[in-house]
C-alpha positions in Angstrom: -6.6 -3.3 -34.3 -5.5 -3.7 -30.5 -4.7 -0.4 -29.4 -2.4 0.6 -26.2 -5.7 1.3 -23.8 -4.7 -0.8 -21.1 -1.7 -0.5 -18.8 -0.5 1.5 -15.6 -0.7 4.9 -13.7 1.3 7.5 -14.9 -0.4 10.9 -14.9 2.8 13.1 -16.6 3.5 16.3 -15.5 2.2 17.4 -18.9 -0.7 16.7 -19.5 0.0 16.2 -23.5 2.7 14.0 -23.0 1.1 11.2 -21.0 -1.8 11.3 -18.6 -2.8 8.0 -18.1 -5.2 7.3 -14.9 -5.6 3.4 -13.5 -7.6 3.9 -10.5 -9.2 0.2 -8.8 -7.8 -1.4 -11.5 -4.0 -3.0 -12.3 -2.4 -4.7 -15.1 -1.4 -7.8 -15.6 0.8 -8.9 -18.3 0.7 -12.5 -20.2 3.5 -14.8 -18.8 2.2 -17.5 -21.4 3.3 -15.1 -24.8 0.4 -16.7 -26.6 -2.9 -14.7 -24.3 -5.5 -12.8 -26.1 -3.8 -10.0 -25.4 -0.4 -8.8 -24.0 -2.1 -7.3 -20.9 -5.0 -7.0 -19.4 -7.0 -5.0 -16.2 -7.9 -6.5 -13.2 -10.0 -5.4 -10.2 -8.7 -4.0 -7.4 -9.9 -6.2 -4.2 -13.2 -5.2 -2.2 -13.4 -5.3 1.5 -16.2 -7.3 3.9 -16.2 -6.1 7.0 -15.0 -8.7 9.6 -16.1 -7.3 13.2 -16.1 -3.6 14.9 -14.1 -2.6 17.8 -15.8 -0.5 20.5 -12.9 0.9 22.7 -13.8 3.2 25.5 -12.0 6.1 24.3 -10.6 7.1 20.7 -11.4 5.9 17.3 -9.0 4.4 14.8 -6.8 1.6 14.2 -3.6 2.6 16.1 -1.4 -1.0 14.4 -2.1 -4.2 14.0 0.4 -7.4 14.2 0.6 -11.1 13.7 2.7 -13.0 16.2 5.1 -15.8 15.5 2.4 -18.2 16.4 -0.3 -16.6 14.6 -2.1 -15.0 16.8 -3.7 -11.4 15.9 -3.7 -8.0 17.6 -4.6 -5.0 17.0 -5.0 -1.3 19.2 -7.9 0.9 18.6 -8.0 4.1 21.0 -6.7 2.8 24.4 -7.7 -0.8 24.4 -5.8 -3.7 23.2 -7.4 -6.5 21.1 -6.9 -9.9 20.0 -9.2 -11.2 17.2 -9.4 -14.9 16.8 -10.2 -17.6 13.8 -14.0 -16.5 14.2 -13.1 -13.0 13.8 -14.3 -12.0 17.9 -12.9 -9.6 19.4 -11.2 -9.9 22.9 -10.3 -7.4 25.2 -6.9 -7.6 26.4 -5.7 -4.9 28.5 -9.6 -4.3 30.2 -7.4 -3.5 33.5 -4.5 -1.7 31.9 -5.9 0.9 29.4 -3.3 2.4 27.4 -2.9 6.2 28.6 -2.4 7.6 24.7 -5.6 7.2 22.7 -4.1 8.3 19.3 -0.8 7.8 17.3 1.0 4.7 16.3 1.7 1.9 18.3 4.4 -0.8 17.6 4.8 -4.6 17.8 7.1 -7.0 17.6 7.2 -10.4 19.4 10.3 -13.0 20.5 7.8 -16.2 20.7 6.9 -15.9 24.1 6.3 -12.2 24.9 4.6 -9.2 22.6 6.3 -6.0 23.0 3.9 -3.0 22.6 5.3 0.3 22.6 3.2 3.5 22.8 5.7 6.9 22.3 6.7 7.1 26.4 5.4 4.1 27.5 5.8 0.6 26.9 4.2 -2.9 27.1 5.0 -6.8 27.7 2.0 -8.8 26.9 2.9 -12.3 27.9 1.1 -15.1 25.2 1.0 -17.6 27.8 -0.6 -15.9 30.7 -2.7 -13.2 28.2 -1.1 -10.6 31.1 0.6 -7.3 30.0 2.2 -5.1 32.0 4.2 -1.9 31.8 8.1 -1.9 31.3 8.9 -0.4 34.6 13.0 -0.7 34.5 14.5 2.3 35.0 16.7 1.7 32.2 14.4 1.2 29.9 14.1 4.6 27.6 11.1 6.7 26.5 10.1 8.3 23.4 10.2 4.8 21.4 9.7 5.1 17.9 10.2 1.6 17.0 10.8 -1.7 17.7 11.8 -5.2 16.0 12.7 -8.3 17.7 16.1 -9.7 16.3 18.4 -12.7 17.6 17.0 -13.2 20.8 16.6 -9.9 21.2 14.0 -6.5 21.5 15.4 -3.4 19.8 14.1 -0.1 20.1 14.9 3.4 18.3 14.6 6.6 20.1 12.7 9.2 18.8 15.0 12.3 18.0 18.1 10.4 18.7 20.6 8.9 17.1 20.8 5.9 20.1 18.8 2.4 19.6 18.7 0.0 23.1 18.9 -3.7 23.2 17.0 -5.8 25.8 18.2 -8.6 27.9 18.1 -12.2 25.8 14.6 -13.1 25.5 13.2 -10.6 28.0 12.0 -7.4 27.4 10.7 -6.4 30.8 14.7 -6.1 31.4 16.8 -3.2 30.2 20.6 -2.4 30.7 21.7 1.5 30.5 24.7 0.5 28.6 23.2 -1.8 26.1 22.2 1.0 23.6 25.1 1.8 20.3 24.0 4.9 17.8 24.5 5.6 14.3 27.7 7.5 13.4 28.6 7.6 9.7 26.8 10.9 9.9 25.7 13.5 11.8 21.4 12.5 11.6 18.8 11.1 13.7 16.7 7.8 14.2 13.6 7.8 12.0 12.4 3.5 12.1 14.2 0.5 12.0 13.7 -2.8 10.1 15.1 -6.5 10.0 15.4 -8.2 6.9 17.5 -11.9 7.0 20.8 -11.4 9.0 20.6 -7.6 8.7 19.1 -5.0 11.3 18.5 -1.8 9.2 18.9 1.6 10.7 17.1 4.4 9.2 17.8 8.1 9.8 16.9 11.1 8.1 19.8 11.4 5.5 21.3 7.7 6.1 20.8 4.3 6.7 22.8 1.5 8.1 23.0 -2.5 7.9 24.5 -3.8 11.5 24.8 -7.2 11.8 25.2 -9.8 14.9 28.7 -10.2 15.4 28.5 -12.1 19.1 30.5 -8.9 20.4 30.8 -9.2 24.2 30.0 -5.3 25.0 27.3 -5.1 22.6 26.3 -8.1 19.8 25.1 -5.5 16.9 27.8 -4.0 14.9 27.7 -1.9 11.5 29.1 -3.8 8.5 31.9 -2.2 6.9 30.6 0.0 4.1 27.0 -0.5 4.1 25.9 3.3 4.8 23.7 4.4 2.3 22.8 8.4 1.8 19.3 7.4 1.5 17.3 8.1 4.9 13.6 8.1 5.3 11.5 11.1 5.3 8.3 8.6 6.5 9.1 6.4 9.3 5.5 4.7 8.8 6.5 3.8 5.2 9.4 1.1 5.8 8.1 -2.4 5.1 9.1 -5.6 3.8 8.2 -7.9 1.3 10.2 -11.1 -0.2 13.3 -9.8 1.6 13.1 -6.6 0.4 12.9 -3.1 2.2 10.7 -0.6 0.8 10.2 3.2 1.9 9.9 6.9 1.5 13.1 8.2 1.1 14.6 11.3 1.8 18.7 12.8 2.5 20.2 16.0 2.0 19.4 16.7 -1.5 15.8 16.5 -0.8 12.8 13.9 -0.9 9.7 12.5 -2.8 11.1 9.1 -4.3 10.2 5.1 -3.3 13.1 3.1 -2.6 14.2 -0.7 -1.8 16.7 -2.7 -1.3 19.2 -4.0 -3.2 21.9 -5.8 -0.8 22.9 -3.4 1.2 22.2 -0.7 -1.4 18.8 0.6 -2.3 17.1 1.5 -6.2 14.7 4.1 -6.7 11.2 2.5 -7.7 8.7 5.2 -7.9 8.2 6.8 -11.5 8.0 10.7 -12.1 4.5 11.3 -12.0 4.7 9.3 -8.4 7.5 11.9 -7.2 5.9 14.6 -8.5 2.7 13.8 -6.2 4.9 13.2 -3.4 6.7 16.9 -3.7 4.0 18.8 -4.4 1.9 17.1 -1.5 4.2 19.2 1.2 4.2 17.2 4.4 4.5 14.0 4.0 6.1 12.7 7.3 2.6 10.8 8.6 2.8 8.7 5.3 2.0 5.1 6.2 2.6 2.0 4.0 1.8 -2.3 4.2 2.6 -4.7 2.0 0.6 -8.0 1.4 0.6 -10.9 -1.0 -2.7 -11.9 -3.0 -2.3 -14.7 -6.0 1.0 -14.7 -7.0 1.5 -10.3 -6.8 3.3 -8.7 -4.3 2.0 -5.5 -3.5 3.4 -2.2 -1.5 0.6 0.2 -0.3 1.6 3.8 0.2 -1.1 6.1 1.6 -0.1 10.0 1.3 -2.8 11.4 4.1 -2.4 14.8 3.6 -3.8 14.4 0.0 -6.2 12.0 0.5 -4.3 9.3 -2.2 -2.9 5.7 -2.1 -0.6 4.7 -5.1 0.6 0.8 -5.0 3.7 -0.5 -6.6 3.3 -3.8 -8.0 6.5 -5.7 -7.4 5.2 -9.0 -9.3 4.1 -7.0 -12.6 7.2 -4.6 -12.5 9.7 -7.4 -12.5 8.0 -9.0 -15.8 8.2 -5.7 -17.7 11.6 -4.1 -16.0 9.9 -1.2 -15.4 8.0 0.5 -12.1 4.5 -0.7 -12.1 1.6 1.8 -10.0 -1.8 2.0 -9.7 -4.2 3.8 -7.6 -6.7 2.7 -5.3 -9.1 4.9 -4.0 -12.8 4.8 -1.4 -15.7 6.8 -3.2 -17.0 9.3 -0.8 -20.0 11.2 -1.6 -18.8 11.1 -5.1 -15.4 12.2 -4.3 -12.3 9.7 -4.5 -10.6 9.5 -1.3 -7.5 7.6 -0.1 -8.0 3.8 0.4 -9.7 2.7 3.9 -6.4 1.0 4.7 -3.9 1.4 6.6 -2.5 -2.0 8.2 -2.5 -5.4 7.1 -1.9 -8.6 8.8 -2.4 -12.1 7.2 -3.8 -14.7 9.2 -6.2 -17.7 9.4 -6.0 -17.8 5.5 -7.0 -14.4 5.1 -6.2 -10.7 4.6 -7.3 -8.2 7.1 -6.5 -4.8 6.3 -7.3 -2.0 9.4 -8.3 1.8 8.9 -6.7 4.7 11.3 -10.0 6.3 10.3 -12.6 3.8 11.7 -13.2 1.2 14.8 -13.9 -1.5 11.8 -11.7 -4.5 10.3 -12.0 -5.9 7.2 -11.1 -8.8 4.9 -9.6 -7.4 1.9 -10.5 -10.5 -1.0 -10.4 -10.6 -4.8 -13.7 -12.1 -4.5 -15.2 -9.2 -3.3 -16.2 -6.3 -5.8 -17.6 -3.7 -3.3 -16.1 -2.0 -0.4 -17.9 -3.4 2.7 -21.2 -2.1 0.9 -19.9 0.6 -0.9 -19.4 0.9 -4.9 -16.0 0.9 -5.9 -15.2 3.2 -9.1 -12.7 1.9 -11.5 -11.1 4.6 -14.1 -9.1 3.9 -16.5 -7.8 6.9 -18.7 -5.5 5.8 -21.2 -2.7 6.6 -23.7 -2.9 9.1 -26.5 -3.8 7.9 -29.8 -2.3 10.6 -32.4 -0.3 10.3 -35.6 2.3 12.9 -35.8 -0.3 15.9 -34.7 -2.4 14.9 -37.9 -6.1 14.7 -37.9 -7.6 10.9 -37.4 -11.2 9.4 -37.7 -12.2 7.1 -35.2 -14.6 4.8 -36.6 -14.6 2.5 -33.8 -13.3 1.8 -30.1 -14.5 -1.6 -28.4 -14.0 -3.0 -25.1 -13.5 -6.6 -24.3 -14.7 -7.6 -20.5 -14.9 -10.6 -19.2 -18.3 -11.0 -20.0 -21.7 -12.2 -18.7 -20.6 -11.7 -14.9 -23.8 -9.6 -14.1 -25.2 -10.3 -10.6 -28.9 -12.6 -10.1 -30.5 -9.2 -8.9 -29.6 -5.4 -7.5 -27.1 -2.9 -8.4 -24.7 -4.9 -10.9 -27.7 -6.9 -11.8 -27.4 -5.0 -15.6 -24.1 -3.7 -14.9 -22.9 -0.4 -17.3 -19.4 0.7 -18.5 -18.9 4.3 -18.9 -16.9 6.3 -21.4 -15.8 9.9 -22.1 -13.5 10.7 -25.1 -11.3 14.2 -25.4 -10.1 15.2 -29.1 -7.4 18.0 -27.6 -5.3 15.4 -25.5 -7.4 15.4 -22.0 -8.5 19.1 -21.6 -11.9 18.5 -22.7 -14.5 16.1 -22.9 -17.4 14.7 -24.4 -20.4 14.0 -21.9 -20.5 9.7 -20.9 -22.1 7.0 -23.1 -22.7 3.9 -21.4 -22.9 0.3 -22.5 -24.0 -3.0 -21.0 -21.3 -5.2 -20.1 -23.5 -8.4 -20.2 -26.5 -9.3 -17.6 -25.3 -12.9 -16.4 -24.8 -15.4 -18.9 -24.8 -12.8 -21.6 -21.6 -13.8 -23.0 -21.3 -12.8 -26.2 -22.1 -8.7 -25.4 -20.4 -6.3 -26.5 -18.8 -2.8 -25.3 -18.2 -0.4 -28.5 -18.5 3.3 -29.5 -18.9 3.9 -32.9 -18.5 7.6 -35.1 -16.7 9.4 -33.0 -15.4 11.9 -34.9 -11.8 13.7 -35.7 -9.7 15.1 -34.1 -5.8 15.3 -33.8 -4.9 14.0 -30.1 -7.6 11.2 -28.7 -8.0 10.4 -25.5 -10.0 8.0 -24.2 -11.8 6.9 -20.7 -13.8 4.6 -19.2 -15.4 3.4 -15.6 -17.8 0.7 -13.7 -19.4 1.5 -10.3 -21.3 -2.0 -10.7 -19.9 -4.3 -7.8 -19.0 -7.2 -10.7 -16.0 -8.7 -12.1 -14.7 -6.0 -14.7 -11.6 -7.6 -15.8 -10.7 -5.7 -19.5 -9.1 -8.3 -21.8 -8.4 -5.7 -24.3 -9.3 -2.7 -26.2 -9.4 -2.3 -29.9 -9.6 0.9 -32.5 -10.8 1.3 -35.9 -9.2 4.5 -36.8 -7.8 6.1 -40.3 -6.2 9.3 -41.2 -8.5 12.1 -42.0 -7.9 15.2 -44.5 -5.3 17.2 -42.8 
């Protein structure tokens, strides 16, 4: 019988109740109603490495941005790049290095000019000319911690402050003192700042605001009545957008550790318990960086906790089928250890996704079609659900596997590829040593992945994993199980 094996991340805080692992993998659930299954695993995507940057000083992706006209660029250390349809990398800044070599930069463009701001300096890049040049007005402020380009018009947050500045229309290189208005509702300051359709949202600690463009003589941007929220954001790094929708790490006076978005000018919790209790227990968690991408139909927000090395992703498609928050974890193999995905910005462009490390000088197409990362294996764990029966003792005859089969490579590693398997008879506190089983050289299609006479115990729990750089989509997983003398 088809047993619940497959589905998503959610590692209880006890360890008896539910402690299911999804690590490289995600589900996906039928949309037909008449699939083999209900749901079924897919792989995470791999990375090829696209090109390396070699600044002069520093190492790490500092951001990376499309324009309005597609164009793509991207700070590593002190030196501005653009990277074009062939994936070169041009120097754009060779006689203006940037004076910070670490921290996050921002972007944001009006069409004709790329603002670039770097803590307590600031950048025009012109796209016609390819010339940048510092922001020199004396009104302009320091100690940015944002930027977004709305209705004709640069906005930038101050760090520390509760103040955000305006430029002149379509010019950042000009600043007036007294174009700047601040959030009020409550006493907080400015953490980041986000657009989504008419709205400019304001995020401070404890609170957000929507402000819209009213055409307002002294100053155009103007809080609409009633949209303060008591939901701020602990992780300035984390606020993102996808299909209209804000997401970030929250935070306000009551404390912080839970994923929110949008809804109007209201906001709904997304992350699950086991997420929030990651997020508390990890301490510190203001470096926190998100992206969000799009990849064959799912929408997907990446949040990367660096103090604790681990990247959970909510799956925005998958979670509105079921009605319920959908995670999984991705995760680089180092040395044998799992590590936080080697991701940190994405940017789509020329047809492609490109995903940027703060840990490297290298960039990387992120693809479905790739099942390695740049050269490196990619472990996929899935732990699932517990099988039981009212604490009473159960005999597992059988539990079988269904891959899609015969995807085997012509030669190398994943040329025989293996699926591995542990099982634990006291709920996930102990384990048997791994069995393996082929999943099919190429072409073998009819192979199959079972474990047979496993034993009996009272509270199963099963796990498998692949290293092999194939396609190790599960279909489903079945049990032949019956209940034992008790």
């Amino acid at each position: 019988m088809v047993t619940d094996f497959i589905g998503a991340f959610y590692e209880d805080r006890t360890r008896g109740f539910d402690y299911q692992r999804c690590v490289n993998w995600f589900p996906t659930f039928t949309e037909s109603g008449s699939s083999k299954s209900k749901v079924q695993l897919i792989c995470t995507p791999g990375k090829r490495l696209a090109v390396n940057a070699t600044p002069s000083i520093g190492t790490g992706c500092r951001g990376a941005y499309e324009t309005s006209d597609g164009r793509v660029f991207t700070v590593y250390g002190n030196t501005l790049y653009e990277m074009n349809i062939n994936e070169d990398l041009i120097d754009r800044n060779s006689g203006m290095r940037f004076s910070r070599t670490t921290g996050f930069v921002h972007f944001a463009d009006n069409g004709a000019q790329v603002i670039i701001t770097d803590d307590s300096l600031s950048y025009i890049y012109t796209l016609s000319t390819n010339v940048i040049e510092i922001i020199t007005s004396a009104n302009y402020t320091s100690n940015v911690s944002g930027v977004v380009y709305k209705d004709g018009y640069f906005i930038v947050s101050v760090a520390n402050s509760k103040r955000f500045y305006k430029s002149a229309l379509n010019d950042g290189l000009t600043w007036s003192a007294l174009d700047f208005a601040s959030i009020v509702s409550q006493p907080d300051v400015l953490t980041g700042l986000i657009t989504s359709g008419t709205n400019l949202r304001l995020f401070g600690k404890r609170i957000n605001e929507s402000w819209v463009n009213t055409g307002n003589s002294d100053f155009p941007f103007e809080r609409v009545d009633g949209a303060v929220s008591e939901v701020g954001c602990k992780s300035p790094m984390t606020i993102q957008k996808i299909n209209n929708r804000i997401y970030w790490l929250g935070s306000n006076k009551n404390g912080f550790g839970r994923v929110w978005r949008s809804v109007g000018y209201g906001e709904e919790a997304i992350s699950t318990s086991p997420i929030e209790k990651v997020l508390i227990t990890a301490g510190d968690v203001d470096d926190a960086i998100a992206y969000t991408y799009q990849s064959e139909g799912h929408s997907f927000y990446v949040l990367t906790i660096p103090v604790i090395k681990k990247t959970f992703v909510f799956d925005e498609t998958e979670s509105a089928k079921t009605g319920r928050p959908i995670w999984h974890e991705r995760a680089y193999l180092n040395s044998g250890i799992l590590e936080s995905h080697r991701s940190s910005f994405h940017v789509m462009a020329f047809g492609k996704n490109y995903v940027f490390w703060t840990g490297d000088n290298s960039i990387y197409e992120l693809s479905n079609d790739y099942y390695s990362d740049a050269g490196s294996a990619i472990k996929r764990i899935r732990t699932g659900a517990h099988i039981s029966n009212e604490n009473k003792r159960i005999r597992i005859n059988k539990f079988e596997l269904e891959f899609e089969r015969g995807q085997g490579l012509t030669n190398d590693q994943g040329s025989s590829p293996m699926v591995f398997f542990r099982q634990s008879g006291d709920g996930g506190f102990s384990w048997s040593g791994e069995e393996w089983r082929s999943l099919g050289k190429i072409g073998e299609y009819d192979q199959r992945a079972e474990w047979r006479a496993q034993g009996v115990d009272r509270d199963w729990v099963f796990e498998v994993s692949v290293s092999d750089p194939v396609k190790a989509n599960i279909i489903g997983a079945y049990i032949e199980a019956e209940p034992w003398r008790n």
